[in-house]
Structures are given as C-alpha cells and as structure tokens.
N, C-alpha and C positions, 0 to 999 in steps of 0.2 A: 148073446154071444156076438163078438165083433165079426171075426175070420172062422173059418175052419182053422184049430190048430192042432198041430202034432204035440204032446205033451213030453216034453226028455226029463230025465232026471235033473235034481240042480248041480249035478256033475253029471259033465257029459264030455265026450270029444267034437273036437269042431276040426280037427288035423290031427292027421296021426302023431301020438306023444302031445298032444298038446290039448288040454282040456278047460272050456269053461268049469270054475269055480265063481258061480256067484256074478261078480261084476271085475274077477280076475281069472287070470289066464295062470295056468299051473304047467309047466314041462315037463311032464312027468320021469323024463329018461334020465333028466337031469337035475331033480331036484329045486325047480326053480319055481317061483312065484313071480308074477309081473300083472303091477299095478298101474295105475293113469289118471292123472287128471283131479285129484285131490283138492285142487285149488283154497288151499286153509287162507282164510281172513276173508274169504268173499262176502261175507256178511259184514263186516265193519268195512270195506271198499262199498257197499250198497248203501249203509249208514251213512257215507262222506257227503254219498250223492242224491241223500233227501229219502230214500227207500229205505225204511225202518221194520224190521224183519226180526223174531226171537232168535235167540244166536244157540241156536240147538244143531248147529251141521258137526262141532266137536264130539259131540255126546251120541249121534247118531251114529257117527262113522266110526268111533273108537267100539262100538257096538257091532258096528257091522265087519268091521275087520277082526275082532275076535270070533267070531264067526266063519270066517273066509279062513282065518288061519288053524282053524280046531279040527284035529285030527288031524294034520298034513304033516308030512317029514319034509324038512324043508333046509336046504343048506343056502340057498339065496335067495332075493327080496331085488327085485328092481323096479323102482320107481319109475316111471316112464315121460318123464316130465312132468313140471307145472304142480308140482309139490306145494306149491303157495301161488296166490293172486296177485299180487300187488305188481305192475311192472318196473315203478321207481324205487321201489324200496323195501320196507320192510317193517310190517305197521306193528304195534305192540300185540295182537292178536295172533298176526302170523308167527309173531319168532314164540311166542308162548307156545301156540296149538300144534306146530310142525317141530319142535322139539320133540312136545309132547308125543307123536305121529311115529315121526324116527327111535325115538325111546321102547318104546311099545315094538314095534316090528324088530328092531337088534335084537330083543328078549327073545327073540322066533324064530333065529337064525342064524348061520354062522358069520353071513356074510350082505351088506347092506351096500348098493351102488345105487347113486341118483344120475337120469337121463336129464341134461336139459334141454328145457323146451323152451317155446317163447318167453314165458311168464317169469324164468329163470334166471334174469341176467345177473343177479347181485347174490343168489344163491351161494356163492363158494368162502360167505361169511358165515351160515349156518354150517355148512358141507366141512368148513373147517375146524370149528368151536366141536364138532362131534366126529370128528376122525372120519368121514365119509370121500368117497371118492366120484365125481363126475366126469359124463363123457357124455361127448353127442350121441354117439351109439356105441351099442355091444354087438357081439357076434361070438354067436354060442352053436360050434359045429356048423349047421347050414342054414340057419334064424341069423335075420336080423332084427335087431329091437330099437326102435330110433322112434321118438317122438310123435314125427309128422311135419311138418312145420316146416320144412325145408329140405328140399333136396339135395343130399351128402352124395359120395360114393359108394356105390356098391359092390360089394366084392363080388370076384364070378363064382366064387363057392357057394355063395346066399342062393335059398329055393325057398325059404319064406320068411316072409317080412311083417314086421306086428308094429303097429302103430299106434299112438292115439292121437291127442289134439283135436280131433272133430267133434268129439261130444255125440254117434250116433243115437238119434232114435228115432223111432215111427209112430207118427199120429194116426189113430183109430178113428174113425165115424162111429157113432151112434145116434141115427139123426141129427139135432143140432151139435148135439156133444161133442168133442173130441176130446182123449185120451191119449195122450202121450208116454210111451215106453221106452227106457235104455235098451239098447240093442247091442249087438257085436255083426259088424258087419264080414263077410266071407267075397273074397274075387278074386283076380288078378289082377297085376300090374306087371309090366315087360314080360310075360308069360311066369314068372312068380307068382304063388299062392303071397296071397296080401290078407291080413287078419286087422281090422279095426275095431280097437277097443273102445265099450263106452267111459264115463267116465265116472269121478269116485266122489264127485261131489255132488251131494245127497241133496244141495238146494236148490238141483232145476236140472230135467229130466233131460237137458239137451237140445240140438238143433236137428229136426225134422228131415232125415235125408232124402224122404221124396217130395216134398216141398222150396228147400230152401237152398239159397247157394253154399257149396262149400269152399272151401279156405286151403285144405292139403292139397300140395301138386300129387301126392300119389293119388287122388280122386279127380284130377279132372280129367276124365273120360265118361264112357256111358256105363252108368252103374246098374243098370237092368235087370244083368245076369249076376248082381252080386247078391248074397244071399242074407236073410236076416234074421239073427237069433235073440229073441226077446227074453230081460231078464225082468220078471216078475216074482211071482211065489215058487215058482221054479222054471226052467229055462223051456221055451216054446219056439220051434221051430216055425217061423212063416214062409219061409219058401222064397222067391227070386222078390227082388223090390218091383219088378214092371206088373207083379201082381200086388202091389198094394196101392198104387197111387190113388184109385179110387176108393177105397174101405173106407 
C-alpha cells in the first residue's frame, strides 16, 4: 500500500451539490454534468511527432463516458475545454472522434455547451456544423466554470470555481516505482472554493502537482492546503498535498 487512504464511494461529494462522478463533476441541484480535457486526436499529434502509440483513447473514452453518464438525469453536459488537441487546426482524427464525442453526449442530454480552452481556437468550425454553442465561461447560480487558462472576470456572485487545463495528478513512491493517479484537486482562490478537474484523456495520467510547474494563474500560490481526491477503482481521499510530497 502506498498512503493510508480513506476509501469514498465512486460517487461522492467534494462540495455541497457538487459531486465526483468518475473523472466528472455532476451538479446535482441542477442537473448538470461538467467534463474536461478530452483532448481527441492526441494520438495522431504524437504520430506527427515520431511517437507511435495504438490509437485506443476513442474506444476507451467512448467507454468510459457511458459509464459516467449511466444512471444520471442529466439536462446539461459542459465541456470544459480542450475538447480536441491540435492547436492549428484540425487533423482528420479530431473532427472524426469529437463528432463522434459530441454525438454520443447530445443523446444524454437536453442541452450541450463547449468552454473554450487553449487548445480551442478554430473550435467554432465543429461548434457550428453541430448547432453547439461556446463560451469562455458559464455561470450557473454561484459556480463558475471556465477552463483555466486564463484569467477572465469574476463576478461577485461566484463562491465556487471549477476549472481544468492542469491535468492534476499525484505520483506515489513504491521504492523505485512511481505510480501516477488522476486527481481532482480542492482549495481556494480569492477566498472562493476553487475545484480542479483532472482530465478526460485516458493517454497519460497528467502533470504531477507536487512535483512539477503548473501553468493556471488560479494555481499559483501555495497549494499545500489544497486537498487531493484520487480517481482510481473508486475515488480515495488523500488528504492536504504538503502530505504527499514525499510518498
């Protein structure tokens, strides 16, 4: 065993009304679902650049997403950016697999909106061929849901913020081994509950947040006190990060 962990259910609450599913985020007061980080085509981007990899992250995700969606009543689906890899364009992979992606979740819902995120910028050629609608961010009651990626405006209603773009996760010791897990991170930012989603693409677990630099301005401060819920065979509570740096 690596840690001592707390075992939760694979649903659980991380904020009130607001509940890990899986490697999403569910709202429960309001019927929402909020996704992240998909990145379709990363595998034929890897292929351009000499890394040559089975191209199984379609079949795994379209897998895992019907799973995340089974059982749920669900009236909206938000994408949270980064729906696709490529940042020039748009490779015959991407517009095949994130059709495909979009196709599959409308069937689930009454209502489909894409965030964009960095990865996003030619996005509103897919967004339009399928009648979807983008925005930097949403704002549902006192949530906000914005990418990461850049710091927008806040409204002063907002008391919590969900992000992704970082890709968190925690690398485990096991003597020489390390183990790397998807996490959802837990903190604050300007005294706001801050919620960091990991992300949805299934071909690499992420960037190590007690190791490594991160990228979002809502992340640079000291993340210490921020808490780290690992999504494995079911979701594990470890507890603040300044207790993991050595595990």
């Amino acid at each position: 065993m690596f840690i001592k962990l707390f075992i939760l259910n694979k649903y659980m609450e991380i904020a009130k009304d607001i509940e890990i599913i899986d490697l999403g985020l569910y709202l429960t007061k309001y019927k929402t679902l909020v996704l992240a980080d998909t990145h379709l085509g990363f595998e034929e981007s890897l292929n351009k650049n000499g890394v040559f990899i089975p191209r199984f992250h379609i079949k795994d995700l379209t897998e895992r997403l019907e799973k995340i969606l089974k059982n749920l009543e669900i009236d909206k689906i938000i994408i949270n950016g980064d729906i696709k890899h490529e940042f020039k364009g748009i490779s015959e992979q991407e517009w095949r697999n994130t059709i495909q992606i979009i196709d599959l979740l409308k069937q689930k819902c009454k209502e489909l909106i894409l965030i964009r995120g960095n990865h996003d910028k030619i996005l509103n050629i897919i967004a339009a061929k399928k009648e979807l609608k983008i925005a930097d961010q949403i704002v549902i009651d006192d949530i906000l849901i914005t990418h990461g990626h850049k710091m927008l405006k806040i409204p002063t209603s907002v008391k919590k913020i969900i992000i992704g773009h970082e890709h968190p996760a925690v690398g485990l010791h096991e003597g020489a081994r390390i183990e790397t897990f998807k996490c959802f991170l837990k903190g604050k930012f300007n005294g706001k509950l801050l919620i960091v989603m990991p992300s949805l693409n299934l071909v690499t677990e992420g960037t190590d947040v007690t190791k490594e630099k991160l990228l979002s301005p809502f992340l640079q401060q000291d993340l210490n006190n921020f808490e780290a819920f690992v999504v494995a065979d079911k979701v594990y509570y470890f507890g603040k990060l300044k207790g993991l740096e050595n595990e």
